[in-house]
Structures are given as structure tokens and as C-alpha cells.
C-alpha positions as CSV (number, residue, x, y, z in Angstrom):
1,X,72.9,104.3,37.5
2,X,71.4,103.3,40.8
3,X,67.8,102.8,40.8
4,X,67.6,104.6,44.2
5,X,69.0,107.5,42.5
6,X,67.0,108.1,39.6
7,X,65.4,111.7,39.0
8,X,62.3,110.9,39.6
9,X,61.0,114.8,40.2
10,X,58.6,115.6,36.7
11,X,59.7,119.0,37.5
12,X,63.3,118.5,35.9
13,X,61.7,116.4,33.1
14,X,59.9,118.8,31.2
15,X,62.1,120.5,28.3
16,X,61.9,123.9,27.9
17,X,62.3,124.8,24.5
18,X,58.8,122.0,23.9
19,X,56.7,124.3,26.3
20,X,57.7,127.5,24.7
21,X,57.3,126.1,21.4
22,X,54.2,124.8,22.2
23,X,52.6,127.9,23.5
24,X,54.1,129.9,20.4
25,X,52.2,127.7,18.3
26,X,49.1,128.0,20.0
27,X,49.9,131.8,20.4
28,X,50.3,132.0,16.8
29,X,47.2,129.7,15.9
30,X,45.0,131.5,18.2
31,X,46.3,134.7,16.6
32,X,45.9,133.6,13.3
33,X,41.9,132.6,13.6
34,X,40.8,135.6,15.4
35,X,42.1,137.2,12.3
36,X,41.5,135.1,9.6
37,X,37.7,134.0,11.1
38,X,36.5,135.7,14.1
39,X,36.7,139.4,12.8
40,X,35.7,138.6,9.6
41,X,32.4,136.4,11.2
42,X,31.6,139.4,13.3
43,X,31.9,142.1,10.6
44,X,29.0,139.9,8.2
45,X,27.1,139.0,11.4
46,X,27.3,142.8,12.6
47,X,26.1,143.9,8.7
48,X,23.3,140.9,8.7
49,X,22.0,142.5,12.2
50,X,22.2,146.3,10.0
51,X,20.4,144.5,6.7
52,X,17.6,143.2,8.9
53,X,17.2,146.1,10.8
54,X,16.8,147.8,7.4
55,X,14.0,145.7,6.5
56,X,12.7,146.6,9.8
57,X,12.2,149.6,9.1
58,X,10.6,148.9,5.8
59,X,8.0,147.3,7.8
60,X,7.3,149.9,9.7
61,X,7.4,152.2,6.5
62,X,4.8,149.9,5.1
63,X,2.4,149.8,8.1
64,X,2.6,153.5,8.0
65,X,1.0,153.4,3.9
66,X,-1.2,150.7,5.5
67,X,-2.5,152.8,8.1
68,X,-2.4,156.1,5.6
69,X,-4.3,154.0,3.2
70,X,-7.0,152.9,5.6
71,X,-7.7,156.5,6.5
72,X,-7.7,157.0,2.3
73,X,-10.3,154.3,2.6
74,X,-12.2,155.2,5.6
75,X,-13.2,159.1,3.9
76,X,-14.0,157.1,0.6
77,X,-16.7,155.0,2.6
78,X,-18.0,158.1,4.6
79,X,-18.2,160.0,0.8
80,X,-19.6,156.9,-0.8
81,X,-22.5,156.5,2.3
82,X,-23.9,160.1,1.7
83,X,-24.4,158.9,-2.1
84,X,-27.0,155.9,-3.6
85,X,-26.4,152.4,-2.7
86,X,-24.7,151.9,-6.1
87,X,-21.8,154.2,-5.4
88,X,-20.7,153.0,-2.0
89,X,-20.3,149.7,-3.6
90,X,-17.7,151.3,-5.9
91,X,-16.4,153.0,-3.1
92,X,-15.8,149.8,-0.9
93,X,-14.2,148.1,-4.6
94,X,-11.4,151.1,-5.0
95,X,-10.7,151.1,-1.2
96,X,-10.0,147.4,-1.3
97,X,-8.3,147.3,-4.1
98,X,-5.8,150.4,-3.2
99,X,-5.4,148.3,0.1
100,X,-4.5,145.4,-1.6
101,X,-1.9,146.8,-4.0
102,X,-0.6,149.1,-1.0
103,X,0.0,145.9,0.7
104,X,1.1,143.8,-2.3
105,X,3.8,146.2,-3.1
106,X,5.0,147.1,0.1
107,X,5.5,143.5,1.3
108,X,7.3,142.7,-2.2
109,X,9.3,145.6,-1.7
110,X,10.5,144.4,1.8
111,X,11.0,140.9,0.6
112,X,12.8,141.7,-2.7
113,X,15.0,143.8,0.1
114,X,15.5,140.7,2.5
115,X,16.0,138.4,-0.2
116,X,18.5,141.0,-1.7
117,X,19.9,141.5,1.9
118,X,20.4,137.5,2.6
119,X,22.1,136.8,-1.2
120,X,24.6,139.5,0.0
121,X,25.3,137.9,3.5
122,X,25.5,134.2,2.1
123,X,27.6,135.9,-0.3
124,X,30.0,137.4,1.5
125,X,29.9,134.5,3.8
126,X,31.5,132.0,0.8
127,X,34.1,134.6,0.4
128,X,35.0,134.9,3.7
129,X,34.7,131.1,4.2
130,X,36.6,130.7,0.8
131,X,39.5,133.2,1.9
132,X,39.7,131.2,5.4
133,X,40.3,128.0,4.0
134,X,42.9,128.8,1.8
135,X,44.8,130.7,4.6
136,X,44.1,127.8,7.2
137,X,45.3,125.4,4.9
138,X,48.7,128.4,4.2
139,X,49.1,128.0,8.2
140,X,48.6,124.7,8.3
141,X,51.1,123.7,6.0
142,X,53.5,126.4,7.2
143,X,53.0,125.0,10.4
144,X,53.4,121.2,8.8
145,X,57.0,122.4,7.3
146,X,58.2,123.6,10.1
147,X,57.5,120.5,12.6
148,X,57.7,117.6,10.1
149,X,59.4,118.6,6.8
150,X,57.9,118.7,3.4
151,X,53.7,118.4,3.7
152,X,51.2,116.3,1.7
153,X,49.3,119.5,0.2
154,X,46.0,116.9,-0.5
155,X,46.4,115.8,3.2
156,X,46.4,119.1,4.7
157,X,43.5,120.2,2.5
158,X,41.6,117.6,3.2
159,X,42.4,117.9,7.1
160,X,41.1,121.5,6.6
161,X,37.4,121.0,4.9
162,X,36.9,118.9,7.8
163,X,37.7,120.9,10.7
164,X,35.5,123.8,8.4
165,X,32.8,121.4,7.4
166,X,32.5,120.9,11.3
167,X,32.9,124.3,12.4
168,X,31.5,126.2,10.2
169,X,27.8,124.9,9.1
């Protein structure tokens, strides 16, 4: 062939069946991910937002018996002022103390509740991230057979934890 009359137009260089393979794999991939990691993310994101704003409202629920039990406290003191020196003394002692175990228990209450409320989002966040990397690693080596024959399963597994490990945490 004549170098003068070489195709030199990109246009009639690109293959068609590459581009359409191409964008059915990334179809396919991006497909896949919503699915397998997007959805899932949202849904224990979406019931981390509910958990917390359960504990929320625990707080609020415990101000209220904070501010009930400082009104408990305030008519002790106003009883214990009309009596002798000796008994508002013992009145300030079992207003404190009520205080303090008002406050002791509702705080461990909402903290037992977060803490409970956390274990259940990290756990659900190792299943999901458990359930994700064995289907990326499905996909990937579907994806593997298909474009280069037979895959290394300890390759593709490895190739996975790092694209997770850098992802993920």
C-alpha cells in the first residue's frame, strides 16, 4: 500500500464490537456495585441514623427524669427548711442521692443502648462487607473467564481485599 493512501481517519479505526463490550462491562460492573454495595451501605447507614436518633430520644427521656427529679428535690428542700437544721441536711442527702442514681441510670441506660446500637451496625457492616467480597470476587472472576480464560482464584482474591481494604475503611 501507498503511504499516501493510508487510512489515517481514527474514526474507521475504532472496532465496534470493543466499545460495546466495553461499555457492557462497565454497564454490568456499575450495576453490579450499586447492588451488591451501595444499597446495602445506605440501608445500615439509614438504620445507624434511626439507632442514634433512638438514643436521642433517650436523652431527652432522661433530661425529662432529671428535670422531674429536680422538682422531687426542690419540694424536699422547701419541706426540710420548715423543719430543725438537722432534717434539711437529710433532706439535701436523699435529694442528691435520688439525683445521682436518676442520672447514673439514665446515662447507663442510654449508653448500654448506643453501645448495643453500634455492635449491631459494625455487625451488620462485616456481613455486608463479608457478602460483598465474596460476590466482587464471583464477578470478578466471571468477568476474568470470560476475557482471559481460566482465573487464578488467589489472584483475584487478593486483587479484591485490596480494592476493599482501600475503599471501604
Amino acid at each position: 500500500m501507498n503511504p499516501t493512501q493510508l487510512n489515517l481517519n481514527p474514526l474507521s479505526q475504532i472496532d465496534p464490537i470493543v466499545i460495546i463490550a466495553v461499555a457492557v462491562i462497565f454497564i454490568a460492573t456499575y450495576v453490579a456495585l450499586r447492588k451488591v454495595f451501595v444499597l446495602p451501605y445506605l440501608a445500615v447507614m439509614e438504620q445507624r441514623e434511626r439507632l442514634l436518633g433512638e438514643a436521642d430520644e433517650q436523652i431527652r427521656q432522661a433530661e425529662e427524669l432529671l428535670r422531674a427529679a429536680d422538682l422531687d428535690a426542690e419540694t424536699a428542700l422547701t419541706q426540710a427548711a420548715q423543719s430543725a437544721e438537722e432534717l434539711r441536711a437529710q433532706a439535701r442527702e436523699r435529694a442528691d442521692e435520688y439525683r445521682r442514681a436518676k442520672v447514673d441510670e439514665a446515662t447507663r441506660a442510654a449508653s448500654e443502648r448506643l453501645e448495643r446500637g453500634r455492635a449491631e451496625i459494625a455487625a451488620a457492616r462485616d456481613t455486608e462487607l463479608a457478602q460483598l467480597r465474596g460476590q466482587a470476587i464471583e464477578c470478578v472472576g466471571i468477568a476474568c473467564t470470560q476475557l482471559v480464560g481460566a482465573p487464578d482464584r488467589e489472584a483475584i482474591e487478593a486483587a479484591v481485599d485490596r480494592l476493599m481494604a482501600r475503599r471501604v475503611h
